[in-house]
SESE-400272 format. One record per residue (C-alpha): residue number from 1; x, y, z. Coordinates in Angstrom, 2 decimals, padded with zeros to 5 digits. Layout:
REM residues N
<r n="NUM" X="X" Y="Y" Z="Z"/>
...
This chain:
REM residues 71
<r n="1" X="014.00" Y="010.26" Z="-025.76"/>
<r n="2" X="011.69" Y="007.81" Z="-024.30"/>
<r n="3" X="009.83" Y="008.00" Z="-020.51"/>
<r n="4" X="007.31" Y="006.18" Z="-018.75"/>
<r n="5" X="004.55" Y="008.18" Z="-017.50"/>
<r n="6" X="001.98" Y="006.22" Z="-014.81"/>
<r n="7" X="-001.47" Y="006.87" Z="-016.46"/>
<r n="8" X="-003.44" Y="007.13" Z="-013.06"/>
<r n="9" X="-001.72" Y="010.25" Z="-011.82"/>
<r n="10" X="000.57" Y="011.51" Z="-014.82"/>
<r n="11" X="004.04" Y="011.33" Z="-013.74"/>
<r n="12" X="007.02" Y="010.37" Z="-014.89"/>
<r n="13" X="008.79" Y="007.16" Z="-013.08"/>
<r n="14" X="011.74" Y="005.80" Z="-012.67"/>
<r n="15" X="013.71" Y="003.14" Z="-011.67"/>
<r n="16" X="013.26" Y="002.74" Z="-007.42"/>
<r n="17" X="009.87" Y="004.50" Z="-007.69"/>
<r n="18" X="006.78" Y="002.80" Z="-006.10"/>
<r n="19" X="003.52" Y="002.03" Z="-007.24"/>
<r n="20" X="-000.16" Y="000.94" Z="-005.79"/>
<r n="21" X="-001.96" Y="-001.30" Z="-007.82"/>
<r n="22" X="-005.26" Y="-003.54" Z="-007.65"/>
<r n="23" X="-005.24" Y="-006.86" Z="-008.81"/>
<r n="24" X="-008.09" Y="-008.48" Z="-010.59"/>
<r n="25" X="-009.52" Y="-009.46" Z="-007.03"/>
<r n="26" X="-009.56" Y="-006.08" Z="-005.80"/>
<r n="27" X="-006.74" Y="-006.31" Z="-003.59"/>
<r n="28" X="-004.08" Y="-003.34" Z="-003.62"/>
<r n="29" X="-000.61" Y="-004.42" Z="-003.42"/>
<r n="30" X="002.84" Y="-002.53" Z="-003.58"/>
<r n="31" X="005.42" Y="-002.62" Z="-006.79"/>
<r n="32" X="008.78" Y="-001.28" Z="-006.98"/>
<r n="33" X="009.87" Y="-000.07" Z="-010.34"/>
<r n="34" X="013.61" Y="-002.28" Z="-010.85"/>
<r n="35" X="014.11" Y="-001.81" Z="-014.58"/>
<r n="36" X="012.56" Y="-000.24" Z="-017.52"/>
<r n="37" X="013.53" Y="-002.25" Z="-020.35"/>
<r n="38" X="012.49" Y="000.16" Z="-023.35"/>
<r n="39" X="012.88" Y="-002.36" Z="-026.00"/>
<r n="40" X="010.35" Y="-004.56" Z="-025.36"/>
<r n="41" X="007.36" Y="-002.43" Z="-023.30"/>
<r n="42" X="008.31" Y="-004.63" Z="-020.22"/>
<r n="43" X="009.21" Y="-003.78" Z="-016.54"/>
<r n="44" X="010.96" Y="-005.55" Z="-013.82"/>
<r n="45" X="009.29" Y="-004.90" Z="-010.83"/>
<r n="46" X="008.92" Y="-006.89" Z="-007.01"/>
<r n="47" X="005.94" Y="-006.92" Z="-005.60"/>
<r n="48" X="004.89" Y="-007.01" Z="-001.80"/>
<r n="49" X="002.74" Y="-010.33" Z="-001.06"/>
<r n="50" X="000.51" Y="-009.81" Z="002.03"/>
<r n="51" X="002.92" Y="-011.70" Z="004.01"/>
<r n="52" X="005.21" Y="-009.43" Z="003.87"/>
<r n="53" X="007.55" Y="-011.47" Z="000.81"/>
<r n="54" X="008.86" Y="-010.11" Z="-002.03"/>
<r n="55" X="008.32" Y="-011.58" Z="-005.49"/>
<r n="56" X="009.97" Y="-010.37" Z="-008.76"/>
<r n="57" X="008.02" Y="-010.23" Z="-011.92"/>
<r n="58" X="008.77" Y="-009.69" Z="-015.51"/>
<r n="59" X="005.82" Y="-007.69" Z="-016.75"/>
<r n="60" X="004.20" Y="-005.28" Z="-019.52"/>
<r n="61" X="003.40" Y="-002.01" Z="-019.18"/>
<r n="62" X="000.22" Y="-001.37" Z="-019.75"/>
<r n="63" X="-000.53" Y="-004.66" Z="-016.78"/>
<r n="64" X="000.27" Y="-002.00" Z="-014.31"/>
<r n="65" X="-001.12" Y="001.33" Z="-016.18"/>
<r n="66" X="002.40" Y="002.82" Z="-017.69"/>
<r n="67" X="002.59" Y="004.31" Z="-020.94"/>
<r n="68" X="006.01" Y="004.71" Z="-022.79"/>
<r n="69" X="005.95" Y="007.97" Z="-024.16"/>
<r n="70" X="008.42" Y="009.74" Z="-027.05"/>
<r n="71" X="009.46" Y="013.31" Z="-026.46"/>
């Protein structure tokens, strides 16, 4: 069996769960969690732009400090 644990504070997530992350400027912004896809270490996530849009992404994850873990 297969989760994804959030390396900052050790939890397991799932799909619907939120996240804060910096970007490379410094600036926090807000991800949802959309779908794990195990296969291929990626995530589908939207992310909250400051002006209040949503944007989905296609991304890996260890960009946003995940770890796929076997138990």
């Amino acid at each position: 069996m297969r989760k994804v644990i959030d390396r900052k504070t050790g939890r397991e997530l799932h799909t619907g769960d939120t996240l804060i992350r910096k970007d490379y400027k410094g600036f926090k912004s807000r991800y949802e969690l959309l779908d794990l896809d195990m296969g291929s270490h990626m995530v589908r996530v939207k992310k909250l732009l400051p002006d209040d849009r949503w944007v989905f992404l296609c991304v890996p994850l260890a960009s946003l400090q995940l770890e796929l873990v076997m138990v």
